[in-house]
C-alpha positions as CSV (number, residue, x, y, z in Angstrom):
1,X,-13.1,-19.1,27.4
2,X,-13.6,-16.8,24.4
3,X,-12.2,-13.3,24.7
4,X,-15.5,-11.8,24.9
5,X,-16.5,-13.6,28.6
6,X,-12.8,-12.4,29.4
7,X,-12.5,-8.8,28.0
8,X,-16.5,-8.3,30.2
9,X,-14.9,-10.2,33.1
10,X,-11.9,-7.4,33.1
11,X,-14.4,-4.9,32.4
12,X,-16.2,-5.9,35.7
13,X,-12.9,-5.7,37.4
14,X,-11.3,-2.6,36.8
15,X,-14.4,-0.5,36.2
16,X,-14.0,0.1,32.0
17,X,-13.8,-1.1,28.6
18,X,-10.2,-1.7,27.2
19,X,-10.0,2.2,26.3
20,X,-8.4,1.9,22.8
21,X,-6.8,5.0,20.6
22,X,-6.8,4.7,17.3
23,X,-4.3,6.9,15.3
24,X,-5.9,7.4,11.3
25,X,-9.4,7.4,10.3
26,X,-9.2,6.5,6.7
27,X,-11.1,3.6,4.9
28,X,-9.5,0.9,7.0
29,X,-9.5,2.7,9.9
30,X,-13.2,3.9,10.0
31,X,-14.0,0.0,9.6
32,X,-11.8,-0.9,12.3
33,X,-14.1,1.7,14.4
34,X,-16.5,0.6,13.8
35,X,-15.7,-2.9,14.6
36,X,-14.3,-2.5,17.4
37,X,-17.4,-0.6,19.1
38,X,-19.2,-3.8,18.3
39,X,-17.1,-5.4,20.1
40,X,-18.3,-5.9,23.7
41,X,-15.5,-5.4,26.4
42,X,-13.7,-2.4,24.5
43,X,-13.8,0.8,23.1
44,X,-12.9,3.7,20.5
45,X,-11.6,6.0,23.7
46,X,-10.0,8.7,21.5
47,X,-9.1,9.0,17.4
48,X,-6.1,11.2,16.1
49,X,-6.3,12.2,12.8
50,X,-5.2,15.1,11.0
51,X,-8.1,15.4,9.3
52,X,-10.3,15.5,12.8
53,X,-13.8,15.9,11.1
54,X,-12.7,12.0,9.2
55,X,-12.2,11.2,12.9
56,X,-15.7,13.0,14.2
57,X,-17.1,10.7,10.9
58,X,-15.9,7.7,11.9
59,X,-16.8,7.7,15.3
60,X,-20.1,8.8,14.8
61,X,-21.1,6.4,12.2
62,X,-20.1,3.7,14.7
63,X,-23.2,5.4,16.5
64,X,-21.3,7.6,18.8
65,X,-23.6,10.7,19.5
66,X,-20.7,12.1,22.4
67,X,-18.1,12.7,20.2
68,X,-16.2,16.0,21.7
69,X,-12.8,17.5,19.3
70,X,-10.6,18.8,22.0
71,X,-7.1,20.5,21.5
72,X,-6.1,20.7,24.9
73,X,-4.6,17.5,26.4
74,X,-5.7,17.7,29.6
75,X,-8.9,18.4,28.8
76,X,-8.9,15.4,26.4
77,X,-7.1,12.8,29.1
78,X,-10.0,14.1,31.3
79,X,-12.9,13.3,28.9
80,X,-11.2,9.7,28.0
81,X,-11.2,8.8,31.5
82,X,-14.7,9.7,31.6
83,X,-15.9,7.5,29.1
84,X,-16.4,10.6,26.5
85,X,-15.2,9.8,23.0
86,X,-12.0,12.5,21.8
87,X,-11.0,13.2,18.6
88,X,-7.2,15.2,18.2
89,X,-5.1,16.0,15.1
90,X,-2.0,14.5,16.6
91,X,-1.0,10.9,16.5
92,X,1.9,11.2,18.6
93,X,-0.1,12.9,21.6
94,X,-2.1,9.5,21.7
95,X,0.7,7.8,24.3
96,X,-0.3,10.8,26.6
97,X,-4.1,9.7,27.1
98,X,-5.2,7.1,29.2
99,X,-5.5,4.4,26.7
100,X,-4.7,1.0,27.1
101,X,-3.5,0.3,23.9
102,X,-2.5,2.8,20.6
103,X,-4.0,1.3,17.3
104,X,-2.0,2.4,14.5
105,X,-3.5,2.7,11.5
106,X,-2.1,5.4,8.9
107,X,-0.8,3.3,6.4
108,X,2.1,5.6,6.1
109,X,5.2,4.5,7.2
110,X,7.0,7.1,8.3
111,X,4.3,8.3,10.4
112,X,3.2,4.5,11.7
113,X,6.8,3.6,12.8
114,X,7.1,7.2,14.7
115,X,3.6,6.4,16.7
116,X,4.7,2.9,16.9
117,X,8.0,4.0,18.8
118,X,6.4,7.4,20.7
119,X,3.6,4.8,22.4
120,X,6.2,2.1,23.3
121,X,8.4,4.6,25.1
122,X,5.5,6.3,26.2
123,X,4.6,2.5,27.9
124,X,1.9,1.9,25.7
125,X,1.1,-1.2,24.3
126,X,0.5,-1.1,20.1
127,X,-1.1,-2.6,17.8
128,X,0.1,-1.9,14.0
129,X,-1.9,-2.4,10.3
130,X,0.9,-0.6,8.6
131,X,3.2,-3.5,7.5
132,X,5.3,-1.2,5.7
133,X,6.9,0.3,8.7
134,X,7.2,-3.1,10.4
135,X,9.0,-4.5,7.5
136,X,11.6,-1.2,7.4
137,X,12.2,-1.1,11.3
138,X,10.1,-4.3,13.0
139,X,13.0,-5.7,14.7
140,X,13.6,-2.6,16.9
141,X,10.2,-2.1,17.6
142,X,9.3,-5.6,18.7
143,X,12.6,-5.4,20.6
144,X,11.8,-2.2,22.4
145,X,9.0,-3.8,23.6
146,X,9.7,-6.8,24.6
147,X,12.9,-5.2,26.5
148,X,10.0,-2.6,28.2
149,X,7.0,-5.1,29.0
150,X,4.5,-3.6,26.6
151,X,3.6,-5.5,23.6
152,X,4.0,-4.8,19.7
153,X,1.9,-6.5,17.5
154,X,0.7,-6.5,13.9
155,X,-2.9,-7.1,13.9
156,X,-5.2,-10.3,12.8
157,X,-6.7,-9.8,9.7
158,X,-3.8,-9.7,7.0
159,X,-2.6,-12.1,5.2
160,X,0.8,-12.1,6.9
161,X,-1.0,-12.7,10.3
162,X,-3.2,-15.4,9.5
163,X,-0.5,-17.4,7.2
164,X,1.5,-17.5,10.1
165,X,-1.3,-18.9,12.4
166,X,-1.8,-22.3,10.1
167,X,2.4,-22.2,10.0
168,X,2.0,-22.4,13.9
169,X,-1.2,-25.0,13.3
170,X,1.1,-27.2,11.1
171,X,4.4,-27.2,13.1
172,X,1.1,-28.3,16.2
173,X,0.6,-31.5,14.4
174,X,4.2,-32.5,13.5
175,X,3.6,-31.7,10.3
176,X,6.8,-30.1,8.1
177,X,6.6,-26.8,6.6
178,X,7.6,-26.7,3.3
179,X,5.8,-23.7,1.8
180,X,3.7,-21.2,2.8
181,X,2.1,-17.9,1.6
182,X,-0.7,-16.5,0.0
183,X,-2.6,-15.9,-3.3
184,X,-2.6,-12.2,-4.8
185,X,-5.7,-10.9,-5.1
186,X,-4.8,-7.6,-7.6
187,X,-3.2,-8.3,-11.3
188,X,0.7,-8.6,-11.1
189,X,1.6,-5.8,-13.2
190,X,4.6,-4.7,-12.2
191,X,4.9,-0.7,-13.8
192,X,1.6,0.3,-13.1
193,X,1.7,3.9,-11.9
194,X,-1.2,5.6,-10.4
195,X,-3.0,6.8,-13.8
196,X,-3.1,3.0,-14.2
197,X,-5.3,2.3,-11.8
198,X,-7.4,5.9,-11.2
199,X,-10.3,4.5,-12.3
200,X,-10.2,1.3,-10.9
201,X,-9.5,3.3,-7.6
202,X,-12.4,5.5,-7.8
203,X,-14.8,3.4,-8.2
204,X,-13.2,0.9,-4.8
205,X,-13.1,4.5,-2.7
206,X,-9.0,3.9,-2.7
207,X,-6.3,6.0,-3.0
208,X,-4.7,5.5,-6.3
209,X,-1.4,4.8,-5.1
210,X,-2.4,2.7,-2.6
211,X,-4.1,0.3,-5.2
212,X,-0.9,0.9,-7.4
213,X,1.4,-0.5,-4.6
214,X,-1.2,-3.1,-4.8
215,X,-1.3,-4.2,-8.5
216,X,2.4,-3.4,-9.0
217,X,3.5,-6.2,-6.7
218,X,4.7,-4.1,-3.7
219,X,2.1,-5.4,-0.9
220,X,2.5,-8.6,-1.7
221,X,6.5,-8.4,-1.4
222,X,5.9,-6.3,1.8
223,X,3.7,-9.0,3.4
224,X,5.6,-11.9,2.5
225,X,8.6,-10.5,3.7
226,X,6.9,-9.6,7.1
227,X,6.0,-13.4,7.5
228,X,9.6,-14.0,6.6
229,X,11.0,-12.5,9.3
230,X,8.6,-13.3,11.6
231,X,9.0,-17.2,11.0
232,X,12.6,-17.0,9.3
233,X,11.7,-18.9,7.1
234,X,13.3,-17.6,3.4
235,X,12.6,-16.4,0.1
236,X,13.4,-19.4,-2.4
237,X,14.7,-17.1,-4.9
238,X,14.7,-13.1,-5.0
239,X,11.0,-11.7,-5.2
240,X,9.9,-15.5,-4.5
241,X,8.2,-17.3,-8.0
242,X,4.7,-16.3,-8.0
243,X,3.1,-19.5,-9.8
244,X,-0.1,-19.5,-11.8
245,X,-2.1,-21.8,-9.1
246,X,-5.1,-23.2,-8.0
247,X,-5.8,-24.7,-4.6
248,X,-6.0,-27.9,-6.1
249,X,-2.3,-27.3,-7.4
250,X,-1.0,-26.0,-4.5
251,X,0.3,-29.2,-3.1
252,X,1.9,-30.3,-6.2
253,X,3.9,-27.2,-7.5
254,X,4.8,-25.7,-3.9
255,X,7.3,-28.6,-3.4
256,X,11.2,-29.3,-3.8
257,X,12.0,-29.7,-7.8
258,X,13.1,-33.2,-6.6
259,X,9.3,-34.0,-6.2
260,X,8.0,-32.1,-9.5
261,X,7.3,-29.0,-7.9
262,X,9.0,-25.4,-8.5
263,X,11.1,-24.9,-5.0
264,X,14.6,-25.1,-4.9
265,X,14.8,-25.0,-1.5
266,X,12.5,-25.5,1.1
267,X,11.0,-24.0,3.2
268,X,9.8,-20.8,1.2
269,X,7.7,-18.5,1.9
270,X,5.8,-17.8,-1.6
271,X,3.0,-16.4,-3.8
272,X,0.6,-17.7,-6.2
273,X,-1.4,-15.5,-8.7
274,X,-4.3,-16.4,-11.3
275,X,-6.4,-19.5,-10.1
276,X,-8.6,-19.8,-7.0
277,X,-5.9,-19.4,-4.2
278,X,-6.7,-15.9,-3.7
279,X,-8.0,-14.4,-1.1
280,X,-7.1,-17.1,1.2
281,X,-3.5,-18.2,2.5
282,X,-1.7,-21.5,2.5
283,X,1.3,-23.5,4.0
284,X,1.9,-26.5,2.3
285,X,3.3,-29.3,4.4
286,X,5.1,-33.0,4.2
287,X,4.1,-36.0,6.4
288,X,7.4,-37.8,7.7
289,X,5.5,-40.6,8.6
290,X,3.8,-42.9,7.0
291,X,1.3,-44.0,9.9
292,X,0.3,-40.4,9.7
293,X,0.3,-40.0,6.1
294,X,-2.3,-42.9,5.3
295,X,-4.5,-41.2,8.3
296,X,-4.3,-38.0,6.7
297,X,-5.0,-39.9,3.5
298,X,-7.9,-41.5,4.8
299,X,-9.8,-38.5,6.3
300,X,-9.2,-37.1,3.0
301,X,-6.9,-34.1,3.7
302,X,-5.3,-34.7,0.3
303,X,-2.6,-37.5,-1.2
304,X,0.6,-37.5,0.5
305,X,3.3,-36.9,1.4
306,X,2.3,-33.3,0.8
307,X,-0.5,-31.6,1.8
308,X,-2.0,-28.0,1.4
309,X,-3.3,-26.8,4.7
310,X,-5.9,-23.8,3.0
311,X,-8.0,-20.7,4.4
312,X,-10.3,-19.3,2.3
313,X,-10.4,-15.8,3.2
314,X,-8.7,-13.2,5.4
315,X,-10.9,-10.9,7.0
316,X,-8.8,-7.4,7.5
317,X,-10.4,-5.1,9.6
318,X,-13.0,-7.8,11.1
319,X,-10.3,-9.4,12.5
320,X,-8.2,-6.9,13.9
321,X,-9.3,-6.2,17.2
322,X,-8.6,-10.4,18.4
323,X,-5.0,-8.8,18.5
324,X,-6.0,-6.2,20.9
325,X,-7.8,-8.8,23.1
326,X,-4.5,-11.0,22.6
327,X,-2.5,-8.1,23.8
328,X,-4.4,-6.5,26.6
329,X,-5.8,-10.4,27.6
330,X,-2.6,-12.6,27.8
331,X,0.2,-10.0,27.0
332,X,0.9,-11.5,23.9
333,X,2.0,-10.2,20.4
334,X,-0.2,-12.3,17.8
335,X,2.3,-12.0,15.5
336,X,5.8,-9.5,15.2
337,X,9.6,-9.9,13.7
338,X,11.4,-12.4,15.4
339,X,14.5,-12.2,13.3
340,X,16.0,-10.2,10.1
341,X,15.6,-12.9,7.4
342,X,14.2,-10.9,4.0
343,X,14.3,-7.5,3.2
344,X,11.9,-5.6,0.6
345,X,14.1,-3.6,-2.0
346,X,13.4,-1.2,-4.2
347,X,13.5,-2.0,-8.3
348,X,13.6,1.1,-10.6
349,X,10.1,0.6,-12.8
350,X,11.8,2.5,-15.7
351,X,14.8,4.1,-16.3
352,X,15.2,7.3,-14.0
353,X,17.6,10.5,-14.4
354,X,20.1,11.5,-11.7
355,X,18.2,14.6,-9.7
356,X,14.7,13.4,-9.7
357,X,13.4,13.4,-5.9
358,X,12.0,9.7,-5.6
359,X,8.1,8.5,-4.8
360,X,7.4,5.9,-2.4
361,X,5.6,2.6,-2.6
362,X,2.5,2.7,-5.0
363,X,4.3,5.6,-7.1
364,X,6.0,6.3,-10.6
365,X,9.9,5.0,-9.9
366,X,10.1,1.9,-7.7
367,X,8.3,-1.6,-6.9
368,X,9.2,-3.9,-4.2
369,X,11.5,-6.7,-4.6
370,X,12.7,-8.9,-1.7
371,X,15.7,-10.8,-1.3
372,X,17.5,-12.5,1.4
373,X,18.5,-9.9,4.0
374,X,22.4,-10.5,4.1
375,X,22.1,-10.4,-0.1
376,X,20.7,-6.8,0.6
377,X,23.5,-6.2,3.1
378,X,26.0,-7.1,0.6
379,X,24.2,-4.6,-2.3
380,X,24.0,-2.1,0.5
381,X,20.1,-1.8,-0.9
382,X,18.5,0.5,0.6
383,X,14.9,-0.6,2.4
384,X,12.2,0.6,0.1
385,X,10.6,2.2,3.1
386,X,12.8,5.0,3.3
387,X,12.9,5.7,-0.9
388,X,10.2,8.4,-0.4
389,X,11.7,11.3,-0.7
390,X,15.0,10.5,-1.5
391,X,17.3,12.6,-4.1
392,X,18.7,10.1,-7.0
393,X,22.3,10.9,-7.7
394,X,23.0,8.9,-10.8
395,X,21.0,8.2,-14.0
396,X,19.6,4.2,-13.2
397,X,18.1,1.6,-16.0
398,X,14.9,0.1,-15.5
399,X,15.2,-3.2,-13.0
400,X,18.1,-1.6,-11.0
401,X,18.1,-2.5,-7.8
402,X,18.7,1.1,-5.5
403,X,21.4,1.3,-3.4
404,X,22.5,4.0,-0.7
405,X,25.1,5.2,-3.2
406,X,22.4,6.2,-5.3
407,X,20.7,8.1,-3.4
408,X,20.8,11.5,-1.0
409,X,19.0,10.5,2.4
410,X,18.0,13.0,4.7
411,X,19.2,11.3,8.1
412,X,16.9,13.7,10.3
413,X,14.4,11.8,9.5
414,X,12.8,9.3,12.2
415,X,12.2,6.4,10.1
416,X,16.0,6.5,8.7
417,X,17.4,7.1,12.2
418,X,15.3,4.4,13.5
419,X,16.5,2.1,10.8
420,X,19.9,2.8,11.0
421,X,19.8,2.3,15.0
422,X,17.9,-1.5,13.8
423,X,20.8,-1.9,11.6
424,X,23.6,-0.7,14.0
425,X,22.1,-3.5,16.5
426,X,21.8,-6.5,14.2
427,X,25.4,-5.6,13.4
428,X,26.4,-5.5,16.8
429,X,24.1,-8.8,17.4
430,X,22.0,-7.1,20.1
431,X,19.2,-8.1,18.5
């Protein structure tokens, strides 16, 4: 039964929609909005966004006319519970209204890991599109949740997602991962800074840093290393080898070096660039048997032993809300870290001077660059989700690697106390 007959059938049952809070009502949260009041069975019950006329905006150009800014939270939990659209400026009040599940979407990640956290002890199930806080602190969340009964997910849509869907598809028919990833849809250039890309960001509506974490590499380390550590399955080598590819290739140069193909070991999770991969995601697999490898031969999947099992497309915000139903539906996370196998470093872009305070992702000072996660241990790197802000305490070359030595970290804040509690735990083998 498709969620849509379910979601009306629960609708029927307890009176309402799935009541749904969405905290950020930027480009890819005013799409999700709008999205998901198409969607029969649930609804945007309340948006939280600093900005509460972006909120007012989104909501009303899903074609809400009953769209009510309230500041008191009573008032607000009453209106919800009505039926009555809310818009507030905090995110972190959203566990506090009668929602049935807190959408994250802020694309910060200091801010998405705190509402991430807040809703879950709040006993709130989430959903997150910010795969930058889930690849800095994913392993606490998903265990807080799982330890509590609610469920953390990252949504449908991304690449990360949907890669690991055909990983689960492929391990279904017996098949053997060997590789599996995505194509880059940006340029690979890996100093961009914002000026860069301003124009280029203008005219796409995007925040220039955003498209900058883009273009520079970042995302694409971010992502991969979330479907790392959601399938442990490895980086072949640091920052993974990002082949020229087409589809057609993929099947040939995602393979062990033994077979003519670029992988040392196997399996990898990986990244193509140039050719036709992009926008869609792969996994590359080996038949073990040869019954099954002149069947697959014969409804022309490809010519064994390896195969390229190939989506064309990822659909973002279209595709987010299946998660939601997922969640609310079968109390399921569609996909969340199961284990601490990669982590996304941060690489100096240019030499930098002891006393500078540090950007983020997408800025003028660091890309990402993943490694294995006990290789990070060993460099005590520090996670490039908490460089932001950070004080440098020694002059650095260009493609340095930061550590914690060279940096001052303010430990007050959430993110960093929430990541040193992850890292405390893995140590410790609790999770």
């Amino acid at each position: 039964m498709s969620y849509t007959q379910r979601l009306l059938e629960r609708q029927e049952k307890v009176g309402h929609p799935v009541r749904v809070g969405v905290v950020g009502a930027g480009q890819m949260g005013s799409g999700l909005i709008a999205q998901i009041e198409r969607a029969r069975g649930m609804q945007v019950a309340a948006v939280a966004d600093i900005a509460v006329e972006r909120g007012v905006e989104a909501l009303t150009k899903a074609g809400r006319t009953d769209v009510v800014v309230e500041t008191d939270l009573a008032r607000a939990a009453e209106l919800v519970a009505a039926g009555t659209p809310v818009v507030i400026n905090d995110g972190l009040l959203m566990p506090k209204l009668p929602v049935d599940i807190v959408l994250e979407v802020s694309g910060v990640p200091e801010i998405a890991a705190q509402i991430a956290y807040a809703s879950l002890l709040g006993k709130k199930d989430v959903a997150l599109m910010t795969v930058e806080a889930d690849v800095t602190v994913g392993l606490l969340l998903s265990s807080v949740a799982n330890a509590g009964n609610q469920v953390y997910t990252i949504c449908r849509g991304d690449e990360p997602v949907e890669c690991l869907k055909l990983v689960e598809y492929a391990e279904d028919l017996g098949l053997t991962v060997v590789a599996a990833g995505k194509g880059k849809n940006n340029p690979n250039r890996p100093t961009d800074v914002p000026e860069d890309v301003m124009e280029e960001a203008k005219a796409k509506n995007m925040n220039p840093r955003m498209l900058c974490e883009f273009t520079d590499g970042t995302k694409t380390q971010l992502e991969m290393c979330a479907l790392s550590n959601a399938t442990g399955i490895p980086v072949d080598v640091a920052s993974m080898h990002g082949p020229s590819c087409t589809i057609d290739e993929l099947a040939t140069k995602l393979i062990p070096v033994a077979d003519g193909g670029i992988l040392n070991r196997t399996p990898a999770v990986e990244y193509t660039v140039e050719g036709d991969v992009a926008p869609g995601i792969f996994v590359v697999v080996r038949s073990e048997d040869p019954v099954v490898t002149h069947e697959l031969d014969y409804l022309k999947f490809g010519t064994g032993p390896y195969y390229a099992v190939y989506r064309p497309h990822h659909l973002a915000s279209i595709e987010a809300h299946l998660s939601i139903s997922e969640a609310v539906l079968d109390r399921r996370a569609d996909f969340q870290t199961k284990t601490w196998r990669s982590e996304v470093t941060a690489k100096t872009k240019f030499p930098l001077k002891a006393g500078i305070t540090l950007e983020g992702m997408g800025g003028h000072h660091v890309r990402g660059w993943t490694v294995d996660a006990e290789e990070a241990r060993s460099l005590n790197a520090i996670p490039i989700g908490l460089v932001a802000g950070c004080r440098l305490t020694r002059d650095l070359p260009a493609d340095a690697i930061l550590t914690y030595d060279d940096v001052e970290i303010d430990e007050t804040r959430p993110l960093v106390a929430m990541r040193r509690l992850q890292d405390a735990l893995i140590a410790s083998h609790v999770i």
